[in-house]
C-alpha positions as CSV (number, residue, x, y, z in Angstrom):
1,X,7.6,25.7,-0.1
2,X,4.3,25.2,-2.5
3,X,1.3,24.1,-0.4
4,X,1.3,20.2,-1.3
5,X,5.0,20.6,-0.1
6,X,3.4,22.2,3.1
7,X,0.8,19.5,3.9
8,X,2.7,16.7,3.0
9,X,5.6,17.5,5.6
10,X,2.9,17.9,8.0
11,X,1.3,14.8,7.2
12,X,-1.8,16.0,5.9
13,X,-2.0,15.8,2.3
14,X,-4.3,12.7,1.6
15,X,-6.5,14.3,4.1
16,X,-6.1,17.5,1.9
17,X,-7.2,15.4,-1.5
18,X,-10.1,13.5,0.4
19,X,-11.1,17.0,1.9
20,X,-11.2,18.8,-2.1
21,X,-12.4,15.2,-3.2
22,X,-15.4,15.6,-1.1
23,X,-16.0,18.8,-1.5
24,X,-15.5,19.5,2.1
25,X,-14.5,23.5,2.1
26,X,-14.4,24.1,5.8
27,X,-12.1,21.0,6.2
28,X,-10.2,22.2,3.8
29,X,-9.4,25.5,4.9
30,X,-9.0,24.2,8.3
31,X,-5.9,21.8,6.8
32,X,-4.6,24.8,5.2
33,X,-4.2,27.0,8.1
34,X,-2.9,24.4,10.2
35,X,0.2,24.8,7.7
36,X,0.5,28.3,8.2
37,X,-1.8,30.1,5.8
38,X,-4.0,32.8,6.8
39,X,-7.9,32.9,7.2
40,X,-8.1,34.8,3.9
41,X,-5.6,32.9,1.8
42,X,-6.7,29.9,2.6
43,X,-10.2,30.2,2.0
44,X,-9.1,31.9,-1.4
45,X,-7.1,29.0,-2.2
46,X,-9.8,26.0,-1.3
47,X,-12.5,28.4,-3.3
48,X,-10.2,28.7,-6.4
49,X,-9.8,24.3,-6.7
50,X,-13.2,24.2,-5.9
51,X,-14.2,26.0,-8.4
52,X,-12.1,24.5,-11.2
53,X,-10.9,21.1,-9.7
54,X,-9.5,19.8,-12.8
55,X,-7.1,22.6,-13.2
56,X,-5.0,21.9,-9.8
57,X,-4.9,17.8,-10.9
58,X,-8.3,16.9,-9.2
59,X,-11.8,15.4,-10.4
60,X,-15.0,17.4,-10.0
61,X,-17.0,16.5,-6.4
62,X,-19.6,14.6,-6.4
């Protein structure tokens, strides 16, 4: 199961795009690991869209 697949069965992936929309890292790590993903992987995995936001579908944050 991919990530998006993750948070949308929990019911959390608008919360997921608002959280990378704002820029919100801790949020964002703490939606990841409520779907399973370790500390280290999910910090990994916010830093990587963070970083390049356009290459996982998002806009930059403002």
């Amino acid at each position: 199961m991919t990530v998006n697949e993750r948070l949308f069965t929990a019911g959390l992936l608008g919360h997921w795009y608002a959280a990378i929309e704002a820029g919100q890292r801790e949020a964002a790590i703490a939606l990841l690991k409520q779907v399973e993903m370790s500390e280290e992987g999910a910090a990994a995995t916010v830093d990587a869209v963070l970083a390049d936001p356009s290459k996982y579908g998002f806009p930059r944050p403002s």
